[in-house]
Each structure stands twice: as C-alpha cells, then as structure tokens.
N, CA and C atoms as an extended XYZ file, in Angstrom:
432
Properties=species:S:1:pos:R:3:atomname:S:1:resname:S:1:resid:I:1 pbc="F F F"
N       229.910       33.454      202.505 N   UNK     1
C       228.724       32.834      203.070 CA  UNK     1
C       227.528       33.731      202.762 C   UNK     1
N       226.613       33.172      201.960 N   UNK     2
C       225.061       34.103      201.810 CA  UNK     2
C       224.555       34.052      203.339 C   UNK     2
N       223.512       35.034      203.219 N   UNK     3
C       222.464       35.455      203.651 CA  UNK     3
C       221.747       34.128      204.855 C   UNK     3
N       221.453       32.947      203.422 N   UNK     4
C       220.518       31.848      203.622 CA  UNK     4
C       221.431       30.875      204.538 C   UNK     4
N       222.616       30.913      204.334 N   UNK     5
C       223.866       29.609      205.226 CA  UNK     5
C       223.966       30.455      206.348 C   UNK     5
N       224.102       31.823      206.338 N   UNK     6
C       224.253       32.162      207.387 CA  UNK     6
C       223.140       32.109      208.650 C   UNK     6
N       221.851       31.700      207.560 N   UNK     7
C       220.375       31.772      208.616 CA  UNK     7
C       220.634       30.628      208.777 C   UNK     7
N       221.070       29.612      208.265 N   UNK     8
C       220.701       28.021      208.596 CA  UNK     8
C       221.429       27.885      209.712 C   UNK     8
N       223.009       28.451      209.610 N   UNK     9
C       223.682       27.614      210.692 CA  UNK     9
C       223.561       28.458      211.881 C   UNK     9
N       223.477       29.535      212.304 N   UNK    10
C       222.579       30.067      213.586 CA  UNK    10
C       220.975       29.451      213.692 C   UNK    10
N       219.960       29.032      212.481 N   UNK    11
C       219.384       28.498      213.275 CA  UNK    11
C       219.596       27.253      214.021 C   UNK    11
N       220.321       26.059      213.628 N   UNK    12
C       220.427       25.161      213.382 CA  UNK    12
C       221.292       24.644      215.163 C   UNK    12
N       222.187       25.991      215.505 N   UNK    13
C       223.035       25.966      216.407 CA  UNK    13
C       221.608       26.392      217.719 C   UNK    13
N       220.853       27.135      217.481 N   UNK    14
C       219.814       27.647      218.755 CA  UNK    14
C       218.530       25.916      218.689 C   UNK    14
N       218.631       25.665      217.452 N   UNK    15
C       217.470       24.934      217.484 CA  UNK    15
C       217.616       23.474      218.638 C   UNK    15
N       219.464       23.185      218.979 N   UNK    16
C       219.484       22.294      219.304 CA  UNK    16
C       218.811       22.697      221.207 C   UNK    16
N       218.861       23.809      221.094 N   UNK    17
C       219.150       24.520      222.603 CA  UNK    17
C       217.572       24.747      223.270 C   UNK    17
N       216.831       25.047      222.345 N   UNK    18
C       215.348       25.911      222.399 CA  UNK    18
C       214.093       25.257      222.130 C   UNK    18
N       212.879       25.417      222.617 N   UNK    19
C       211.905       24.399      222.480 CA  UNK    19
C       211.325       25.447      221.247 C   UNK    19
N       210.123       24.941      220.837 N   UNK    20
C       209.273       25.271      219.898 CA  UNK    20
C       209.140       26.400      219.774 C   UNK    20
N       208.643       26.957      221.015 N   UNK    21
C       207.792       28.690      221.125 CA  UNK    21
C       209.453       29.576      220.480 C   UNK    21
N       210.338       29.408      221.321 N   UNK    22
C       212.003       29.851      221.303 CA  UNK    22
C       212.156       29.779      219.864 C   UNK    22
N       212.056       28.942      219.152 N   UNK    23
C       212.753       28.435      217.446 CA  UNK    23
C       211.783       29.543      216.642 C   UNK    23
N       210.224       29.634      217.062 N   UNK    24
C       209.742       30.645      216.061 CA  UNK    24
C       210.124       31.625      216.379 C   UNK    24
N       210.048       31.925      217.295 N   UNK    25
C       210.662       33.838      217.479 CA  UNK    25
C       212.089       33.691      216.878 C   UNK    25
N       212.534       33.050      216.995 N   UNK    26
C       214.073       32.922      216.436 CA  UNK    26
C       213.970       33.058      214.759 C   UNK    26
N       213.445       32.596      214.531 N   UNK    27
C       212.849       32.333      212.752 CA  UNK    27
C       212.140       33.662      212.459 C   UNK    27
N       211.048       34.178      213.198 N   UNK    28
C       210.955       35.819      212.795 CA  UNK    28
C       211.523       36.873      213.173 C   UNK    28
N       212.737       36.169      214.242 N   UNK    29
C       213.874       37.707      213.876 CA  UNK    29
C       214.667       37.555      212.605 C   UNK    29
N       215.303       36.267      212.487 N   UNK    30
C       215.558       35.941      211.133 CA  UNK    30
C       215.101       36.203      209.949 C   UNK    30
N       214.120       36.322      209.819 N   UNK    31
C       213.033       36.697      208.993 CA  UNK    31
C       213.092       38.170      208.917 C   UNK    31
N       212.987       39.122      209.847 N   UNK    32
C       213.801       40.357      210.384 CA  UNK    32
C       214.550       40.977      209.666 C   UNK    32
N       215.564       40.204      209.493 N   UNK    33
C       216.994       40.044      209.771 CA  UNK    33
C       217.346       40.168      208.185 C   UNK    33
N       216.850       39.395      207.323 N   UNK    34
C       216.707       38.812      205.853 CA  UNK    34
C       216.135       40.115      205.070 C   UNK    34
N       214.939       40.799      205.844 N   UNK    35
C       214.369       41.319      205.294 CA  UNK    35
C       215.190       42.759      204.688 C   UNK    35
N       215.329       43.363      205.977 N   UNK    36
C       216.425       44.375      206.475 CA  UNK    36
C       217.317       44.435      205.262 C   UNK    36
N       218.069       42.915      205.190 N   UNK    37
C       219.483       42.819      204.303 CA  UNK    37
C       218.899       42.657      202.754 C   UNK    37
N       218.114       42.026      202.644 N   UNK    38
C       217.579       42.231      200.939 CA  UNK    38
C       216.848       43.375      200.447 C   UNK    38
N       216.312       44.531      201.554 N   UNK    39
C       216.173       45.951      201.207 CA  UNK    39
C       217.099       46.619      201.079 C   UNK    39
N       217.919       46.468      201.847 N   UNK    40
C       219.581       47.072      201.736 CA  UNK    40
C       220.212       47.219      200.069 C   UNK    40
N       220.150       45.478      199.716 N   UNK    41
C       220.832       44.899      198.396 CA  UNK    41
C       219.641       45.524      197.171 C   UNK    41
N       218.945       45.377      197.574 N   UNK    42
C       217.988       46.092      196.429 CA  UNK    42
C       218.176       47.576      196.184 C   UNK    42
N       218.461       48.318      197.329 N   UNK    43
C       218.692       49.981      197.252 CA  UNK    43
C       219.556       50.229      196.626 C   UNK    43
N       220.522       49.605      196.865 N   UNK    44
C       222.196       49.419      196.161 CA  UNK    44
C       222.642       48.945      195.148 C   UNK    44
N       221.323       47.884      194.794 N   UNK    45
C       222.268       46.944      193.613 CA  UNK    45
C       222.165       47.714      192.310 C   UNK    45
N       220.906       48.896      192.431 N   UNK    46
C       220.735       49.314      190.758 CA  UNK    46
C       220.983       50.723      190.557 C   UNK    46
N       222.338       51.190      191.761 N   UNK    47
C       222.106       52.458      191.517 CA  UNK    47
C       224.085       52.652      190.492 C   UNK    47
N       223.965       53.340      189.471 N   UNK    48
C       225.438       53.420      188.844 CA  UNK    48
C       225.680       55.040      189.535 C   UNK    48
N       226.641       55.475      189.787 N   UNK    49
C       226.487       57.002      188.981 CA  UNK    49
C       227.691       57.088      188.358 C   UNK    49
N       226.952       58.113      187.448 N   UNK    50
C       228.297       58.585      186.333 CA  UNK    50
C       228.625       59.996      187.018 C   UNK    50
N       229.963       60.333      186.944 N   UNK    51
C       230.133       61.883      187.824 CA  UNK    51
C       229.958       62.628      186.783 C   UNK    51
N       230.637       62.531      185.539 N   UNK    52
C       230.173       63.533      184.620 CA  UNK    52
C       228.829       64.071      184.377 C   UNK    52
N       228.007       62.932      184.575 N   UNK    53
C       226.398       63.030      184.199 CA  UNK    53
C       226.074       64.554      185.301 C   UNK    53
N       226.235       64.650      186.515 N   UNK    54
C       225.944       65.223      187.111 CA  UNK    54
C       227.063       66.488      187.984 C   UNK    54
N       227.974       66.472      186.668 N   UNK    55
C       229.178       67.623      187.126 CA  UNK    55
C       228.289       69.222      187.018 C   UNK    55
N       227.711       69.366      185.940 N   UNK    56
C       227.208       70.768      185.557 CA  UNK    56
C       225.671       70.989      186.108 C   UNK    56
N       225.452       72.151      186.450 N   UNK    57
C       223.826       72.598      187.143 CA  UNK    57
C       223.317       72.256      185.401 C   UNK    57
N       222.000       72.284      185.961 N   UNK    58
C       220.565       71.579      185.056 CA  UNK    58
C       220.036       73.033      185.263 C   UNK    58
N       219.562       73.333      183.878 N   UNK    59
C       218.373       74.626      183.752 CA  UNK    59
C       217.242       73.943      183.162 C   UNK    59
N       216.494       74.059      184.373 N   UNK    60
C       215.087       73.391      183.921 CA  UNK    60
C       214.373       73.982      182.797 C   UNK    60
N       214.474       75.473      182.528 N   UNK    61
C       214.037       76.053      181.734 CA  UNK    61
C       214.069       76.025      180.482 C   UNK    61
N       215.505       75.616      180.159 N   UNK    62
C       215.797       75.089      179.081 CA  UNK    62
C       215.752       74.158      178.669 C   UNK    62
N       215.822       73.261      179.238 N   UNK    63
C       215.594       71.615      179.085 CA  UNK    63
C       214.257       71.693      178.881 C   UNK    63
N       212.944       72.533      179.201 N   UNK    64
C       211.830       72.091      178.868 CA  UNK    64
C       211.263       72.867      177.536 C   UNK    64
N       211.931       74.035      177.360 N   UNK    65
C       211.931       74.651      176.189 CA  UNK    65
C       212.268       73.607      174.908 C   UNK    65
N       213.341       72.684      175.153 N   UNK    66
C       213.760       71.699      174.383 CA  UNK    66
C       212.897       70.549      174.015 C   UNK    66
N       212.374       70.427      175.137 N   UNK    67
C       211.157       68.978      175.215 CA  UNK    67
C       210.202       69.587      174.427 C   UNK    67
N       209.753       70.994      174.859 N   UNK    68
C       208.056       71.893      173.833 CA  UNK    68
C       208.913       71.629      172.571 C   UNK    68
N       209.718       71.845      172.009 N   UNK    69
C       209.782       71.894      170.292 CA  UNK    69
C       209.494       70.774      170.392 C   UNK    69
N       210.169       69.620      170.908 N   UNK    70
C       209.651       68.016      170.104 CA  UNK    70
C       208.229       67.675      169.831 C   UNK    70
N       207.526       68.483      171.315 N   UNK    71
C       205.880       68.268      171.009 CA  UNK    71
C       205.071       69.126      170.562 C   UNK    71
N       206.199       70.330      170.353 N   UNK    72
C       205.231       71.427      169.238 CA  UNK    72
C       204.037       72.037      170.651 C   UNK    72
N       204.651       71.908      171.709 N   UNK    73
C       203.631       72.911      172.608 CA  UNK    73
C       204.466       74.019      173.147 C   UNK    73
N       204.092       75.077      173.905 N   UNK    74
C       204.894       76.360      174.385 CA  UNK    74
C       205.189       75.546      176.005 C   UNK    74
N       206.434       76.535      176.691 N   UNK    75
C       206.168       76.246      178.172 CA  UNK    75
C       204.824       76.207      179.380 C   UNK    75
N       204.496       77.289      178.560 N   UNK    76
C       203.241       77.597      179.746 CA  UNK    76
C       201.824       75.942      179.437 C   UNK    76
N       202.015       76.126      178.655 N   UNK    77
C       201.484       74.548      178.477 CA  UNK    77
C       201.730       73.600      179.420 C   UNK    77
N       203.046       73.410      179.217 N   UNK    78
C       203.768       72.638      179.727 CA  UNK    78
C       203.240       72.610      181.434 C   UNK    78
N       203.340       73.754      182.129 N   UNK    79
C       203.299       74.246      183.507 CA  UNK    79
C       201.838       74.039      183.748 C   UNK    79
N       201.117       74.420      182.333 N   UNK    80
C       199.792       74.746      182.726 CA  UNK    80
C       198.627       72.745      183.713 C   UNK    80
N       197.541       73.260      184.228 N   UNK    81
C       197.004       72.167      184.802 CA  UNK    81
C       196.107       71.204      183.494 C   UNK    81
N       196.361       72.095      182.444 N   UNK    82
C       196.007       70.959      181.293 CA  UNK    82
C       196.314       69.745      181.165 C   UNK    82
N       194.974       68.554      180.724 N   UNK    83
C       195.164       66.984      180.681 CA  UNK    83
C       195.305       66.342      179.433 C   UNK    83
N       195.849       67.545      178.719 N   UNK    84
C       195.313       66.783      176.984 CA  UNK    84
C       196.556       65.861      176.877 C   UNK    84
N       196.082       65.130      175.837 N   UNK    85
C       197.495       63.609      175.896 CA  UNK    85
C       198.555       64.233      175.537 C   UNK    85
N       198.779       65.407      174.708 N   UNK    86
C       200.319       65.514      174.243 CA  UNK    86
C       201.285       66.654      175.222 C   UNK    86
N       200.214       67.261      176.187 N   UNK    87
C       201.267       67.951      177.362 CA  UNK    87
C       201.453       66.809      178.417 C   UNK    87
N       200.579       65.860      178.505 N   UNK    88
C       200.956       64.642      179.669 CA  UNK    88
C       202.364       63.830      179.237 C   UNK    88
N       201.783       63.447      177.843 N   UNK    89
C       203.198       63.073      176.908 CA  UNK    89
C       204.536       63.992      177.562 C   UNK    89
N       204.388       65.108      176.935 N   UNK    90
C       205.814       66.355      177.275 CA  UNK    90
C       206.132       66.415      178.522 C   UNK    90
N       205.290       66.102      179.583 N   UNK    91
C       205.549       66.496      181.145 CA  UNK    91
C       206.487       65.322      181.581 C   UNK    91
N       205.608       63.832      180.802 N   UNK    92
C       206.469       62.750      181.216 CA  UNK    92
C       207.872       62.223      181.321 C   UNK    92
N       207.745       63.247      179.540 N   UNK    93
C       209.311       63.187      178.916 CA  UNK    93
C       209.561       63.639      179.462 C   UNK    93
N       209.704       65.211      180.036 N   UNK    94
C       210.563       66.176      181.070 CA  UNK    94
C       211.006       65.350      182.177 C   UNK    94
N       209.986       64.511      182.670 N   UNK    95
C       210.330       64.099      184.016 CA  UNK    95
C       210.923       63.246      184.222 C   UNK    95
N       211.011       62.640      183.262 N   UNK    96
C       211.845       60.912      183.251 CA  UNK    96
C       213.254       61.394      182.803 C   UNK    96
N       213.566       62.199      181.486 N   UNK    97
C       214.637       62.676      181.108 CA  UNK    97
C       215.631       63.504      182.806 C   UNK    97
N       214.688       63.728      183.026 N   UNK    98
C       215.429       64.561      184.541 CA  UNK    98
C       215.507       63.626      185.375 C   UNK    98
N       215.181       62.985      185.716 N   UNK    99
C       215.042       62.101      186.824 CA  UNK    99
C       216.139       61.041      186.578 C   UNK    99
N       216.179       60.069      185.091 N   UNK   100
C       216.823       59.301      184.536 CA  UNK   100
C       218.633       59.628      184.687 C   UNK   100
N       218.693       61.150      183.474 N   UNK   101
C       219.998       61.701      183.026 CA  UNK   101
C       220.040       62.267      183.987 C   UNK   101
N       219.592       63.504      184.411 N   UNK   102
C       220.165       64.604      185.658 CA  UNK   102
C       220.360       64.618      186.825 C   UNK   102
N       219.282       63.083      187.414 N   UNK   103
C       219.116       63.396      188.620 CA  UNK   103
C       218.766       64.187      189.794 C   UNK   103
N       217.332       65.224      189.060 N   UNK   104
C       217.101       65.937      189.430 CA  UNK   104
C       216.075       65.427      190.120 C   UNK   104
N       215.740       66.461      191.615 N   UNK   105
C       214.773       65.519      192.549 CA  UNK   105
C       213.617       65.821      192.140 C   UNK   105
N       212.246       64.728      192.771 N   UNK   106
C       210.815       65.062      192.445 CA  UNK   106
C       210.544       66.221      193.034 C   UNK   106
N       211.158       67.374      194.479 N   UNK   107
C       210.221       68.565      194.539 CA  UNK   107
C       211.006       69.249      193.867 C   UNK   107
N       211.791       69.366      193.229 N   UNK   108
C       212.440       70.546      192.545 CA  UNK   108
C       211.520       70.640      191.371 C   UNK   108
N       211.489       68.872      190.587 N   UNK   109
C       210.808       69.307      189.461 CA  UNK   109
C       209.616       69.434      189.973 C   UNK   109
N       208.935       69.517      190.917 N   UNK   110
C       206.869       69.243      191.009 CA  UNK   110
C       207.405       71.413      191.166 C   UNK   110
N       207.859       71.928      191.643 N   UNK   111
C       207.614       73.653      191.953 CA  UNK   111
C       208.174       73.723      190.390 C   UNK   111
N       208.464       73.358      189.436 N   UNK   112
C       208.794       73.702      188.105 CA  UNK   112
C       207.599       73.603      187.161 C   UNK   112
N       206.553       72.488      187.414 N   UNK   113
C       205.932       72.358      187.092 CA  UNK   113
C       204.473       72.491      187.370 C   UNK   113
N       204.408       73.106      188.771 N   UNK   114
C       203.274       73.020      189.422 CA  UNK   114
C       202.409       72.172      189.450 C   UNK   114
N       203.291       71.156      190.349 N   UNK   115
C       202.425       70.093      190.229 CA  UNK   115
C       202.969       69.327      192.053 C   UNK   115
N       202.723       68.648      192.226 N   UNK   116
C       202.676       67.680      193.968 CA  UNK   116
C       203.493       66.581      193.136 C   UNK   116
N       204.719       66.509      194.337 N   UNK   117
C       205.646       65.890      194.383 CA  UNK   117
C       205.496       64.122      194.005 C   UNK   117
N       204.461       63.656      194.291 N   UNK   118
C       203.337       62.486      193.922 CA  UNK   118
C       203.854       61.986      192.367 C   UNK   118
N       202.765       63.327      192.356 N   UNK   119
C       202.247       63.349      190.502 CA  UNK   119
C       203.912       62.881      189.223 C   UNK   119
N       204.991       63.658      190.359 N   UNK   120
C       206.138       63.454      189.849 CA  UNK   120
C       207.025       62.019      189.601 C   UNK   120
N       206.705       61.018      190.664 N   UNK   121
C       206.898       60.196      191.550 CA  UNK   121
C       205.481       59.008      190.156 C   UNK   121
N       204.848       59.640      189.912 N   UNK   122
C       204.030       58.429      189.182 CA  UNK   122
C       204.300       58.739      187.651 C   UNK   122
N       204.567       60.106      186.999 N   UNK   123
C       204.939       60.048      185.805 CA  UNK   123
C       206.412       59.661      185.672 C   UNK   123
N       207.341       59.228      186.324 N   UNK   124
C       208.406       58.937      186.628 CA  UNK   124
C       207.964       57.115      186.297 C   UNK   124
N       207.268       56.639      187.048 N   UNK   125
C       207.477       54.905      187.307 CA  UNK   125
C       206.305       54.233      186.324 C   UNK   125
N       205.232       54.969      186.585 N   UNK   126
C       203.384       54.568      186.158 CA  UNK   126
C       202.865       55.144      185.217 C   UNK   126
N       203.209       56.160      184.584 N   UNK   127
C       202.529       56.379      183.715 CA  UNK   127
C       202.760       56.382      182.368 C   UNK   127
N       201.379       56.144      182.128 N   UNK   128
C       201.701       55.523      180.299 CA  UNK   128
C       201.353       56.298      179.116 C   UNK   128
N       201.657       56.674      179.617 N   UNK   129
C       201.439       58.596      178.828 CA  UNK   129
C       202.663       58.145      177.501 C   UNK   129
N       202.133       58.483      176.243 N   UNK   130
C       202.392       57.759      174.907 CA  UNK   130
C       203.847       59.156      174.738 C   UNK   130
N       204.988       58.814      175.803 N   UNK   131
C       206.056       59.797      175.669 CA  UNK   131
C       206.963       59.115      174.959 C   UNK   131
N       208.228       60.028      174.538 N   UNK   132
C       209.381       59.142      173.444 CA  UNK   132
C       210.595       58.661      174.677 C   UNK   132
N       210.093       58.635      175.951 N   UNK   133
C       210.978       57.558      176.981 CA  UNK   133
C       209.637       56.969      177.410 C   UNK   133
N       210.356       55.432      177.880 N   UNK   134
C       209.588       54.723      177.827 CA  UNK   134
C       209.329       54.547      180.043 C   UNK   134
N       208.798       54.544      180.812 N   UNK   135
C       208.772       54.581      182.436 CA  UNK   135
C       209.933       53.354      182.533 C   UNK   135
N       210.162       54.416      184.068 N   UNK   136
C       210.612       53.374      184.844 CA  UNK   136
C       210.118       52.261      185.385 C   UNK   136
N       209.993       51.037      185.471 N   UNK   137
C       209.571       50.384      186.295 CA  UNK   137
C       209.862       49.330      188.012 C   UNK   137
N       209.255       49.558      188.426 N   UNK   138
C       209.883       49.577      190.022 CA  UNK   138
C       209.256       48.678      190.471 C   UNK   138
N       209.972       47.276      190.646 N   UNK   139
C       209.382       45.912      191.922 CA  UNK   139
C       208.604       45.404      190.368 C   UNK   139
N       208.751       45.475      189.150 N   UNK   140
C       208.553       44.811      187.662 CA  UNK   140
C       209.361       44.361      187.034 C   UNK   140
N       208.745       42.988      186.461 N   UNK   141
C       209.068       42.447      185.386 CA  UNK   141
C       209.158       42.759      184.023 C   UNK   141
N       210.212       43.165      183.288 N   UNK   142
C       209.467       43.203      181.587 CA  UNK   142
C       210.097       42.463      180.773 C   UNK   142
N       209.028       41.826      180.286 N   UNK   143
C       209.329       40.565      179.071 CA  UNK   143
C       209.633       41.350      177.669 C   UNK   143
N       210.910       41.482      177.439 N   UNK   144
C       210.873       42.316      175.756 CA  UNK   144
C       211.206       41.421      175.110 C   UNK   144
C-alpha cells in the first residue's frame, strides 16, 4: 500500500465521522505526515555505499598535490584566498572528487583549504567553475 491509499483510506474512514473544520486539520496532518515520509525516501533513495571506496584513510595532501599537476598550479595556490578561474577550477575538482569518491566531510575539507564550510557545500552542488567533474546537482533536473 503507497503513501497516497494509505492517505485516502484514513481519510475517507474520519471524513464519514467529522464536519468540515475536523477534515482540514485532518488533511494537514496528512499533509504532515506525507511530507515527513517523502523526506525520509528522498534521503535514502540516492545514497549507494561502496565499503571498499571508503576502507583506507584519504591524505588530503596528496590528493591535492595530484589535482595541482592537472592544473599546473602549486598547493599553496590551491589553499591560497585567490579567485583566478583555474584555482576555483582545482578547488572544485578537489572538492567534488572528495566529496563524490571519499566521502570526505565539508569541515574537514573547508580547514584544508581555508575556506567556511559553506563555500564547500556550494563548490560541491553550484558551482560552475569550468572543472574536469562536472557538480552535483540537488532538488535538479538535467536534460542530457
């Protein structure tokens, strides 16, 4: 039985019982009720894990040493509060690659990078920073 049969036939059973004012409050606990359970199914429905993915510790250090050769910048770059497009690029990659494969959290990486846990949290989902991973997108559609 879904969600929706299960709202119909409790409402359906109070509605015979309850006047008007009674049926809406009944309908926005339901409503409640729905909401609750399709945040639930959404938290859950897109998460896999692989155990291997996340058997061995992550050295951030190295992993970003790895990301600077692709973009031809040093670490301290990387760390540094510079806005030029190709360390925003490298930061993104770092962050999505970690976030994606490692599962590493946003304050671990924002004190790696000196940066607010935020900033981590939007180059992760929002930003379009011209990196070689492409964002996550969250509560979106994409037409490919």
């Amino acid at each position: 039985m879904t969600v929706k049969e299960a709202q119909k036939e409790i409402v359906d059973f109070f509605e015979l019982e309850m006047n008007n004012h009674c049926e809406r409050k009944l309908y926005n606990i339901l409503s409640s009720v729905e909401r609750i359970i399709n945040r639930r199914v959404v938290e859950t429905k897109y998460v896999y894990v692989n155990v291997d993915k996340y058997s061995e510790p992550v050295n951030l250090e190295e992993e970003a040493e790895r990301i600077c050769k692709l973009y031809d910048i040093t670490v301290e770059d990387l760390k540094s509060k510079k806005r030029n497009h190709e360390y925003v690029a490298a930061r993104a990659h770092l962050v999505r690659e970690m976030r994606l494969n490692k599962n590493i959290g946003t304050i671990k990486l924002a004190k790696f990078l000196n940066r607010d846990h935020s900033t981590i949290v939007h180059l992760t989902y929002e930003s379009k920073a011209d990196c070689l991973i492409r964002p996550l997108y969250k509560n979106k559609k994409i037409n490919v």
